[in-house]
Jmol script that loads the backbone (N, CA, C; Angstrom):
load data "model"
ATOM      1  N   UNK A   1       0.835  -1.175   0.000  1.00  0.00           N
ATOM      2  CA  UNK A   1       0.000   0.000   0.000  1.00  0.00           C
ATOM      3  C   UNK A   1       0.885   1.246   0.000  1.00  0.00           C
ATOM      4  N   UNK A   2       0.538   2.344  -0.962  1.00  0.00           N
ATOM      5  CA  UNK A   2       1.207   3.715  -0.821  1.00  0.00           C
ATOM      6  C   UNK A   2       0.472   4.601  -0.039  1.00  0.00           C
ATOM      7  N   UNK A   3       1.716   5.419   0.422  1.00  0.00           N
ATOM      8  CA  UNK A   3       1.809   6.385   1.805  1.00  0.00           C
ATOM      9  C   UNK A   3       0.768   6.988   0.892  1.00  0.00           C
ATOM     10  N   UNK A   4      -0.354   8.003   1.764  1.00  0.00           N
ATOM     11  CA  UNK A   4      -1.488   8.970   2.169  1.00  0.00           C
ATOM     12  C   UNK A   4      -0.489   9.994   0.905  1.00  0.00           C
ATOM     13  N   UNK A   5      -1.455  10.587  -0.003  1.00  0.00           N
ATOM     14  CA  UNK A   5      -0.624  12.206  -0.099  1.00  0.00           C
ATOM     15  C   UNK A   5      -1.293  13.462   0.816  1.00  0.00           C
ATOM     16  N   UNK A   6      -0.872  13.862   0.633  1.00  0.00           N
ATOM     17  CA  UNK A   6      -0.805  15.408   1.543  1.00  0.00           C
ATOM     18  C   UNK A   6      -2.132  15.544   1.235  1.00  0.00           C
ATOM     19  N   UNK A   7      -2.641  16.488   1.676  1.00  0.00           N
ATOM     20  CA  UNK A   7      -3.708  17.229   1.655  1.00  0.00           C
ATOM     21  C   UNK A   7      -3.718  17.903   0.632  1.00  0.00           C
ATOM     22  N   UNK A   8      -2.543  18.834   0.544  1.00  0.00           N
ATOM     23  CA  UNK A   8      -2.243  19.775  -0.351  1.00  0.00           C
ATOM     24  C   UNK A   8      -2.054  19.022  -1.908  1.00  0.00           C
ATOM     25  N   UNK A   9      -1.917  17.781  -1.756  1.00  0.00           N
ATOM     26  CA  UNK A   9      -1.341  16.792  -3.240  1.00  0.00           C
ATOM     27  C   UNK A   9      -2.810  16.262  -3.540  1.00  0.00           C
ATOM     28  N   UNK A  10      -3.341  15.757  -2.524  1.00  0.00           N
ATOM     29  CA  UNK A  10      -5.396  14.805  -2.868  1.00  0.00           C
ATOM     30  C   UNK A  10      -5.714  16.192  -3.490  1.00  0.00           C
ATOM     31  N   UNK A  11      -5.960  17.462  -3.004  1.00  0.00           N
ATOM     32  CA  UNK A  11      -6.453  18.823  -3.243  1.00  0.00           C
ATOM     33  C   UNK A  11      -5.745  18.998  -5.165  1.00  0.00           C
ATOM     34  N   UNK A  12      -5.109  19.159  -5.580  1.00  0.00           N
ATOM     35  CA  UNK A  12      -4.562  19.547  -6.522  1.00  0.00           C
ATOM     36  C   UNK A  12      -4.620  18.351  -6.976  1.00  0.00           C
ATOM     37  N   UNK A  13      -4.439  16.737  -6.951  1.00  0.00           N
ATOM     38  CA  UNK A  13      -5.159  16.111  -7.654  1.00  0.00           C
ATOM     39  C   UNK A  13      -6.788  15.978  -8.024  1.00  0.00           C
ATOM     40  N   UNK A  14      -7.598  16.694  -7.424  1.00  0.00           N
ATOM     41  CA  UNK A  14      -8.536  16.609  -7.367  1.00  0.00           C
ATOM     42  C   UNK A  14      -9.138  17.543  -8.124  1.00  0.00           C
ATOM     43  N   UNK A  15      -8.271  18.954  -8.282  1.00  0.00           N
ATOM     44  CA  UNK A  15      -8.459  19.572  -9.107  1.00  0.00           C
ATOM     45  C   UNK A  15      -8.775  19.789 -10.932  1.00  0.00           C
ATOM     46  N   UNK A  16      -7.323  19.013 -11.007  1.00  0.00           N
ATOM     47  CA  UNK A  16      -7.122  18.067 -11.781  1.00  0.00           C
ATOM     48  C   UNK A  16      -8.076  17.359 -12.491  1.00  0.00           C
ATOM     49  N   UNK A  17      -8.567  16.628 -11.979  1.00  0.00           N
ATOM     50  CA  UNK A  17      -9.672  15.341 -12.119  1.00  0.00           C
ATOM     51  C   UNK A  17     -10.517  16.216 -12.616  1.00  0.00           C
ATOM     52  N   UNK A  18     -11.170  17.295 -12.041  1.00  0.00           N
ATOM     53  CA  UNK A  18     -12.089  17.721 -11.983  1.00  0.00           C
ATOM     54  C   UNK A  18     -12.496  18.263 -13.464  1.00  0.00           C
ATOM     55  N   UNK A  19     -11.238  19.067 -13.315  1.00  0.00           N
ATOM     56  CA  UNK A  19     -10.890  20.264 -14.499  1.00  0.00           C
ATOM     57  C   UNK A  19     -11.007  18.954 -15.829  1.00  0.00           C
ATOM     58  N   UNK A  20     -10.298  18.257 -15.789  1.00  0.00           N
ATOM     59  CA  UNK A  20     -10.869  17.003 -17.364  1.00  0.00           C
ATOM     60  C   UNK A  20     -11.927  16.530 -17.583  1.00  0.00           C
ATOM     61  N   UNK A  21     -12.843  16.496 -15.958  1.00  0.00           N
ATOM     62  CA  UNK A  21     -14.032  16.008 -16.614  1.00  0.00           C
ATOM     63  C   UNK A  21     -14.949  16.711 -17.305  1.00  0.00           C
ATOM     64  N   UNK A  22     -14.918  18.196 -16.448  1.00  0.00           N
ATOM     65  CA  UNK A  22     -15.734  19.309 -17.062  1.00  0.00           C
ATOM     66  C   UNK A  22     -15.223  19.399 -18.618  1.00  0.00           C
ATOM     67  N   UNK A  23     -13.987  19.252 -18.864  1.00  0.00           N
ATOM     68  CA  UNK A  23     -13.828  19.525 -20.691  1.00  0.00           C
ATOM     69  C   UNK A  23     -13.690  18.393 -21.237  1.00  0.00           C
ATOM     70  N   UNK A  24     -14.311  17.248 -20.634  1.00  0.00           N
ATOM     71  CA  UNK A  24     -14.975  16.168 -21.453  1.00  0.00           C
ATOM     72  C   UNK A  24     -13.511  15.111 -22.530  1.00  0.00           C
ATOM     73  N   UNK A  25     -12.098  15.592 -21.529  1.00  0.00           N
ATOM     74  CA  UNK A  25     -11.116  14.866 -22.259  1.00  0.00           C
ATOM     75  C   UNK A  25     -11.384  13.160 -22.280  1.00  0.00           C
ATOM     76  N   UNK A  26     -12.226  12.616 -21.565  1.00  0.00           N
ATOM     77  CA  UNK A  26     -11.739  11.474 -20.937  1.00  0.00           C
ATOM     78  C   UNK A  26     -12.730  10.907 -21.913  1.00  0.00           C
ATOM     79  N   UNK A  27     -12.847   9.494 -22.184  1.00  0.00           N
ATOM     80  CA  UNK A  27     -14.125   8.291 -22.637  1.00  0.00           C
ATOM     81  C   UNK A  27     -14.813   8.059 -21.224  1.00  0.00           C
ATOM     82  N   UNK A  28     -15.670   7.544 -21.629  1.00  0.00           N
ATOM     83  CA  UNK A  28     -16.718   6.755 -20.579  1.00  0.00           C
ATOM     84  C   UNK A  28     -16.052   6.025 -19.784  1.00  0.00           C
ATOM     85  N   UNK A  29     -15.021   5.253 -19.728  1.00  0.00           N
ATOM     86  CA  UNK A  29     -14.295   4.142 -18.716  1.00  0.00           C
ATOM     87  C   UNK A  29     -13.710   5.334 -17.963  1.00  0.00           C
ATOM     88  N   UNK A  30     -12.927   5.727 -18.941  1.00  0.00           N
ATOM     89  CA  UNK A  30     -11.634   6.805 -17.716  1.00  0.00           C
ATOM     90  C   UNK A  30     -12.426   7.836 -16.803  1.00  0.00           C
ATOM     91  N   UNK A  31     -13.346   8.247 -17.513  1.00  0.00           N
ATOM     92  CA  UNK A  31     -14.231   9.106 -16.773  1.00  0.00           C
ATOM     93  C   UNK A  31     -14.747   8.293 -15.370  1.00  0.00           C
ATOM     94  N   UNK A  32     -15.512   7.301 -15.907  1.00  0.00           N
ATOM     95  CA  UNK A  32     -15.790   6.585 -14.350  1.00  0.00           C
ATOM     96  C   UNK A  32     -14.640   6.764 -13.447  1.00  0.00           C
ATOM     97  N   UNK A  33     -13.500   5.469 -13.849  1.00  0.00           N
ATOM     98  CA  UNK A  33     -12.334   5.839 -12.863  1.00  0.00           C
ATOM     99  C   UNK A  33     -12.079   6.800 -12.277  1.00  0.00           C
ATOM    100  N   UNK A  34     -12.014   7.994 -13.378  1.00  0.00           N
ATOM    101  CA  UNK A  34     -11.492   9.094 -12.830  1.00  0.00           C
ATOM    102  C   UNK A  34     -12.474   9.836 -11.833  1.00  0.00           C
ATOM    103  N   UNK A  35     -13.632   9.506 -11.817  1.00  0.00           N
ATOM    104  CA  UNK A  35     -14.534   9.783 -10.702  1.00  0.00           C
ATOM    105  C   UNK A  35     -14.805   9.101  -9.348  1.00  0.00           C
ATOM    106  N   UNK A  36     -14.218   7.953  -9.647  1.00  0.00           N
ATOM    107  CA  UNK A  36     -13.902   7.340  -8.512  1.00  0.00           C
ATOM    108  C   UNK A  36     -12.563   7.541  -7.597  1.00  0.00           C
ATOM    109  N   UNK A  37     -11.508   7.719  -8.309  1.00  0.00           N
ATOM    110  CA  UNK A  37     -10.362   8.314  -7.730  1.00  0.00           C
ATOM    111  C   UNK A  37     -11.306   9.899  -7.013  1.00  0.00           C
ATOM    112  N   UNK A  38     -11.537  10.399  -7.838  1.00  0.00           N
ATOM    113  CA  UNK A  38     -12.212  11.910  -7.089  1.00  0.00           C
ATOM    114  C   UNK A  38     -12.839  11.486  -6.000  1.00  0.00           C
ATOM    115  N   UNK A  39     -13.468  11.105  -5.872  1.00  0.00           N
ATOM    116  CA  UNK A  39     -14.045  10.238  -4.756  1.00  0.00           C
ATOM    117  C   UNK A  39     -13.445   9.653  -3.266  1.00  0.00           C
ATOM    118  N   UNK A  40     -12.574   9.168  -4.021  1.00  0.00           N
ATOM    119  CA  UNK A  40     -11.262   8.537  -2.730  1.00  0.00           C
ATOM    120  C   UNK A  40     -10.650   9.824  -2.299  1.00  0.00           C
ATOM    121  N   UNK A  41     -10.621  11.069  -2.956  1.00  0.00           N
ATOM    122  CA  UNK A  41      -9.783  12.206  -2.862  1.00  0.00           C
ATOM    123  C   UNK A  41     -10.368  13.132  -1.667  1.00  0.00           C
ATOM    124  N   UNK A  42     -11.682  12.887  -2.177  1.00  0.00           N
ATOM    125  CA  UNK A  42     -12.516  14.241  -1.208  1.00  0.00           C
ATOM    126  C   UNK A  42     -12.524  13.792  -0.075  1.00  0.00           C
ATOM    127  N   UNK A  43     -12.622  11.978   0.195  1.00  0.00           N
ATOM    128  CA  UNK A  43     -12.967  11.168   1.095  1.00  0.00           C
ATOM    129  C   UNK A  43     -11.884  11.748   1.951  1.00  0.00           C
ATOM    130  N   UNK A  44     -10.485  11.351   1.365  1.00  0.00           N
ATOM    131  CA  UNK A  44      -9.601  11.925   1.921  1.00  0.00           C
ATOM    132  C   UNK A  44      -9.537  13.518   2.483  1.00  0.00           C
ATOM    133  N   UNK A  45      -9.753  14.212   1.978  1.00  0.00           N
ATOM    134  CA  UNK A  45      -9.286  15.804   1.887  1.00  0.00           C
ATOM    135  C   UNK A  45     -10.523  15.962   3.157  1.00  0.00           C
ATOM    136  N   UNK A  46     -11.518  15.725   2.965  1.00  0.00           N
ATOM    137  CA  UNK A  46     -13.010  15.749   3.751  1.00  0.00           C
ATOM    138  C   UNK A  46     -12.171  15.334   5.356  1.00  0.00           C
ATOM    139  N   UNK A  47     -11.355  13.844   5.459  1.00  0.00           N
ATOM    140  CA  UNK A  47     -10.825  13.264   6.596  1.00  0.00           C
ATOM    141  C   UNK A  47      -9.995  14.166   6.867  1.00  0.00           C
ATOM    142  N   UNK A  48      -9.032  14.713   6.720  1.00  0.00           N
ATOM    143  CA  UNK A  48      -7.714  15.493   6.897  1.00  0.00           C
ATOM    144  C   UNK A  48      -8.310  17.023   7.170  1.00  0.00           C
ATOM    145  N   UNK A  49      -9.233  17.362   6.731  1.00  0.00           N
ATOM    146  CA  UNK A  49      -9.786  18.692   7.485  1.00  0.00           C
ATOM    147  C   UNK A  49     -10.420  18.552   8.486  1.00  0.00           C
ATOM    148  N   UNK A  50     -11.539  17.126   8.921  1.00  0.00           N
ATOM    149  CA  UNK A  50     -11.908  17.224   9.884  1.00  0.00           C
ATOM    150  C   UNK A  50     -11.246  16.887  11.088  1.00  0.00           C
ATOM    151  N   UNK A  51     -10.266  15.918  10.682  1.00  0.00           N
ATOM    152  CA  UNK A  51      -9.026  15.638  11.768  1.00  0.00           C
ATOM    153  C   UNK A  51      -8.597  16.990  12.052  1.00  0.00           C
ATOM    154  N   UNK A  52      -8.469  17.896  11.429  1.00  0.00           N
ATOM    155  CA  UNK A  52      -7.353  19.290  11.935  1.00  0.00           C
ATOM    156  C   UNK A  52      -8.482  19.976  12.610  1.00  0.00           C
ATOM    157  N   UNK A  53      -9.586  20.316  12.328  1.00  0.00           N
ATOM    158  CA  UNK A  53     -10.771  21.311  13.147  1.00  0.00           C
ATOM    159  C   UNK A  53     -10.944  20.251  14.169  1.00  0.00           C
ATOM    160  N   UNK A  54     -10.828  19.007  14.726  1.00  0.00           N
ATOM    161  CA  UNK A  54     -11.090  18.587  16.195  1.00  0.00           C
ATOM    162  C   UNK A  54      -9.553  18.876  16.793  1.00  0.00           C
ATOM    163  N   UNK A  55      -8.273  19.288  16.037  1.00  0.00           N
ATOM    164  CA  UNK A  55      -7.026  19.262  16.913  1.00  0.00           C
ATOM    165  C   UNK A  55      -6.996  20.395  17.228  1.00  0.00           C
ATOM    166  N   UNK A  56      -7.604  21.821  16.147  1.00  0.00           N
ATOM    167  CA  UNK A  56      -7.498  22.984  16.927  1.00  0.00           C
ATOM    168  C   UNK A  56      -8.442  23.391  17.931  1.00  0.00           C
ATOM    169  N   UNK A  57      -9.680  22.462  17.518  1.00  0.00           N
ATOM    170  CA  UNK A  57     -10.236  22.646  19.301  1.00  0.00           C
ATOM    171  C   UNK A  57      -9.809  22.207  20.172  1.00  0.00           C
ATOM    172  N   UNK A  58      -9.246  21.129  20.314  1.00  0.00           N
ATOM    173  CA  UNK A  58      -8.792  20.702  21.385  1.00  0.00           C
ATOM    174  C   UNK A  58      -7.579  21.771  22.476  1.00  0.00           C
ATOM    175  N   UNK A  59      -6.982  22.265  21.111  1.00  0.00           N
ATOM    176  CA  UNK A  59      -6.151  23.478  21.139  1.00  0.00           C
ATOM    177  C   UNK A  59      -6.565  24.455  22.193  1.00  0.00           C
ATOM    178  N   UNK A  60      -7.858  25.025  21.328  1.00  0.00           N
ATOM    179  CA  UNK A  60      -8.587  25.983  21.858  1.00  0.00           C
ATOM    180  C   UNK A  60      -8.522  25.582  23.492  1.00  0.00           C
ATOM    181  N   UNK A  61      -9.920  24.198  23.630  1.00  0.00           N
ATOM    182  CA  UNK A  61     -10.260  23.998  24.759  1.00  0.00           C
ATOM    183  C   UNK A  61      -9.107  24.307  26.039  1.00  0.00           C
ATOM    184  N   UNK A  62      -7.617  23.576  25.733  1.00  0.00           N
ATOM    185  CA  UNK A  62      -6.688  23.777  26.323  1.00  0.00           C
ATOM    186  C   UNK A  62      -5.808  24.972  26.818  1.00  0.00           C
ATOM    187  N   UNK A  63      -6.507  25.699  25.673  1.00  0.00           N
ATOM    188  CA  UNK A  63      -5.961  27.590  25.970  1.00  0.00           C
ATOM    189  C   UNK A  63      -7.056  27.889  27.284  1.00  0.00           C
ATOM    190  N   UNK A  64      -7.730  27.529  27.007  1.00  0.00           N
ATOM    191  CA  UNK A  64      -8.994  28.217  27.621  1.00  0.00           C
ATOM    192  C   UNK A  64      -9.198  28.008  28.964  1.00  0.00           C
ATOM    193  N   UNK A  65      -8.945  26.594  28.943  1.00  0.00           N
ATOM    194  CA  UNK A  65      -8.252  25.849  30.544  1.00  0.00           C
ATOM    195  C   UNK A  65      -7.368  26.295  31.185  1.00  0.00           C
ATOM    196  N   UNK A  66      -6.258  26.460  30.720  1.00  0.00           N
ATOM    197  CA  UNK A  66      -5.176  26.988  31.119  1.00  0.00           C
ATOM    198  C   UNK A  66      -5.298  28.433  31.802  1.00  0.00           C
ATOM    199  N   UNK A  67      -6.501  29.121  31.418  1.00  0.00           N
ATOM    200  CA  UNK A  67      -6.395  30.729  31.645  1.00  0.00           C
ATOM    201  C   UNK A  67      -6.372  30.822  33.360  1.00  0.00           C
ATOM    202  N   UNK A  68      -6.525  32.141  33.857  1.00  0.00           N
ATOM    203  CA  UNK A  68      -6.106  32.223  35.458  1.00  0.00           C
ATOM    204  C   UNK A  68      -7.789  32.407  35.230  1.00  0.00           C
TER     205      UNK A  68
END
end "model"
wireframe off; spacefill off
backbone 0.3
color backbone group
């Protein structure tokens, strides 16, 4: 299995994807695929943002605790 890409790499692949389907480069097969990879992408990108908005609350919560 290959390592996760970045956020910043699923994001700009996804772009990607996107941008070919709207100008209709692909056939009917690649298109599927390629919508399914999009798919795995957002899944991803969707996971990796919501992982970071529960770490900066936690953040938060911990500032907030901490105060006098």
């Amino acid at each position: 299995m290959s390592a996760q890409p970045t956020f910043e790499d699923a994001q700009r692949e996804l772009e990607q994807i996107v941008e070919r389907l709207e100008r209709g480069e692909a056939g009917l097969d690649e298109a599927i695929g390629l919508w399914e990879r999009g798919e795995e992408l957002y899944k991803l990108c969707v996971g990796k943002l919501d992982a970071a908005q529960g770490k900066i609350e936690e953040l938060a919560r911990r500032v907030e605790s901490a105060k006098p």
